[in-house]
C-alpha positions as CSV (number, residue, x, y, z in Angstrom):
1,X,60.3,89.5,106.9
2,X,60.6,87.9,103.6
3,X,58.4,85.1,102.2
4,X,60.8,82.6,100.9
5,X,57.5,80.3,99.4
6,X,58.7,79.5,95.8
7,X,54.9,79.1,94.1
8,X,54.3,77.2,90.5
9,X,51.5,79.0,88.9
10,X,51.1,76.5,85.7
11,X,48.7,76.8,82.7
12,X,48.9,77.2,78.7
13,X,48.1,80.9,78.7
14,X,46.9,80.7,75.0
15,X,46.4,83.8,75.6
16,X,46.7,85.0,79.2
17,X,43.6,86.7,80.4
18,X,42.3,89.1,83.0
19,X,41.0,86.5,85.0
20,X,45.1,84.6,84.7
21,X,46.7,88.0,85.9
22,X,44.2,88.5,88.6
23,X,45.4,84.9,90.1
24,X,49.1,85.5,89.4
25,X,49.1,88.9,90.8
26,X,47.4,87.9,94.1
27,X,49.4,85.2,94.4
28,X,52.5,87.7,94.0
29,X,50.8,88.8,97.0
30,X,50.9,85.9,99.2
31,X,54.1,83.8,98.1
32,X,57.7,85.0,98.0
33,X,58.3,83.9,94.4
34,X,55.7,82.8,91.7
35,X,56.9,80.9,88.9
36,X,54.3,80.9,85.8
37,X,54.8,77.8,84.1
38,X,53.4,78.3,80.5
39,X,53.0,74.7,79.2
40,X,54.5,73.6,76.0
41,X,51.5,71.9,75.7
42,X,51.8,69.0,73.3
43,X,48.5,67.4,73.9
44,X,46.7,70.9,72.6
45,X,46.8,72.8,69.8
46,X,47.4,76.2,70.5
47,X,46.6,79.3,68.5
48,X,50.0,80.9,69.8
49,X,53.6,79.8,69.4
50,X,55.2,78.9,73.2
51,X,57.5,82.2,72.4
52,X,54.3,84.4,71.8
53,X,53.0,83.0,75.0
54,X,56.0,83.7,76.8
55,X,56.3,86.9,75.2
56,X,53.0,87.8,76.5
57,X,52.9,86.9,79.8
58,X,56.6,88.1,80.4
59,X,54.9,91.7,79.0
60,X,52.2,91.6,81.5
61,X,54.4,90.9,84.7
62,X,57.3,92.6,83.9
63,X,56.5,95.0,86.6
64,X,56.0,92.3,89.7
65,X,59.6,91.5,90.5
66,X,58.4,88.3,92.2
67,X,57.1,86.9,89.1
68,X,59.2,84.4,86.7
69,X,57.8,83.3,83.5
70,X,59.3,80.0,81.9
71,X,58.8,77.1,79.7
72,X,57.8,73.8,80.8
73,X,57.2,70.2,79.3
74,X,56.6,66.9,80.8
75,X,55.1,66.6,84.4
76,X,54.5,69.8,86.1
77,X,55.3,68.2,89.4
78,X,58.7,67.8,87.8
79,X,59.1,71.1,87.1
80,X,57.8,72.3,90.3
81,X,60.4,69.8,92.3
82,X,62.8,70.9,90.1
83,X,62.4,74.6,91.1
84,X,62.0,73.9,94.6
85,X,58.4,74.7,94.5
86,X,56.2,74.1,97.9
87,X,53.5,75.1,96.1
88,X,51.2,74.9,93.4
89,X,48.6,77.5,92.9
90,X,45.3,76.4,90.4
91,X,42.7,79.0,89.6
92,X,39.0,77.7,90.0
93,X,36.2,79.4,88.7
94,X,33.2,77.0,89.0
95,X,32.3,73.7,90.7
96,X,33.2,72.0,87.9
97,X,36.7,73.3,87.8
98,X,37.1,72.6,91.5
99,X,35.9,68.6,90.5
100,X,38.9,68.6,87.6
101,X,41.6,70.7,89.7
102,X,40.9,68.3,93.2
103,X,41.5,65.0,91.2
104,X,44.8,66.9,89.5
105,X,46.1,67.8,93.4
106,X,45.5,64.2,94.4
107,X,47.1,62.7,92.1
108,X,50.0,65.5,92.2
109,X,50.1,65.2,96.1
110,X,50.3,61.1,95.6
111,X,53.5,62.2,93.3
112,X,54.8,64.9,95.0
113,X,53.9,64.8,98.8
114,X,56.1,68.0,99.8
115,X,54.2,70.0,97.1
116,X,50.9,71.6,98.0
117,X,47.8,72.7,96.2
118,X,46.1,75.9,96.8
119,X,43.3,76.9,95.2
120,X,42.2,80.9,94.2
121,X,38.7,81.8,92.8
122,X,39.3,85.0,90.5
123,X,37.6,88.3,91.4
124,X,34.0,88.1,90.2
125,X,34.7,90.4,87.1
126,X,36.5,87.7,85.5
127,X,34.6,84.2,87.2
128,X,33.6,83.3,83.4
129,X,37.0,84.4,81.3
130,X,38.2,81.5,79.8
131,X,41.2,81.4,77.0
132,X,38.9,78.7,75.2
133,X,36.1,81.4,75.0
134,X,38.3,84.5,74.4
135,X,40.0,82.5,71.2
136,X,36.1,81.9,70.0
137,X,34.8,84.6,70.6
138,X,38.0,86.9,68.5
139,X,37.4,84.2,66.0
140,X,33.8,85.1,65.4
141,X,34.7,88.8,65.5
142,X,33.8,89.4,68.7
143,X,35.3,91.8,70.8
144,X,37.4,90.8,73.3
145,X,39.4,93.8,74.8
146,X,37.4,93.7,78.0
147,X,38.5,90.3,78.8
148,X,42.6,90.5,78.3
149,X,45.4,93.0,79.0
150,X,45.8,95.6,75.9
151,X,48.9,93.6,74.6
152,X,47.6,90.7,74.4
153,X,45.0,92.0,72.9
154,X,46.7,93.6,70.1
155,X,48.4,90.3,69.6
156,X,45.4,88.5,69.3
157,X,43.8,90.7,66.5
158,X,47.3,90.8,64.8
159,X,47.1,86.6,64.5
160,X,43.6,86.6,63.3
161,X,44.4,89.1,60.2
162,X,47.3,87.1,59.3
């Protein structure tokens, strides 16, 4: 029997890391469809372009059939009630995620009741990835290839020599 749980996997992906795909992929796993929402993100400045981020998380699940990858702006409980979404799935790594990512599912629950929160830890190989930290650390010339999928890294050393 078929899961027919439609899943919102939201985020910025700027870039996706190891730590991202081992969420999504699990969550392949337990829900019928998972629909990565990469955020427009007009509150952040991003060191990739929304296609590139597309571009690179499309790449990375292109094998999981389950797995849609598309653009969003606004309210992510918008997009998740507009996709029929029952659920929301947030990655925590640390208490201090868990803190930020409860008061988000509150105040998503308060505006969308039939929309749950569920909450994954990542394997322990990849509890301290960050995008944040991977964009710093390839900025200072560090290496980073342990941390994201070989496309993504290529694309990330490609936009720091031009």
């Amino acid at each position: 029997m078929s899961n027919p749980t439609i899943a919102v996997f939201p985020g910025t992906f700027d870039p996706i890391t190891l730590g991202h795909q081992d969420l999504i992929r699990r969550s392949a796993s337990l829900f019928g469809t998972v629909i990565v929402a990469v955020a427009v993100a007009h509150h952040k400045k991003t060191m990739f372009t929304l296609d590139e981020r597309l571009a690179m998380v499309r790449e990375v699940f292109r094998a999981l059939p389950n797995v849609q990858v598309e653009s969003f702006t606004g309210l992510v409980r918008d997009f998740a009630v507009n996709h029929g979404a029952q659920v929301m799935v947030r990655g925590v790594r640390s208490v201090t995620d868990f803190d930020y990512e409860a008061q988000l599912a509150g105040m998503n629950r308060a505006l969308a009741p039939d929309v749950d929160t569920v909450f994954l830890t990542p394997d322990a190989r990849y509890q301290y990835i960050s995008s944040t930290l991977v964009r710093e650390i390839a900025t200072l010339k560090g290496d980073v290839a342990q941390f994201v999928a070989p496309g993504v890294h290529a694309q990330l050393m490609a936009k720091l020599r031009s």
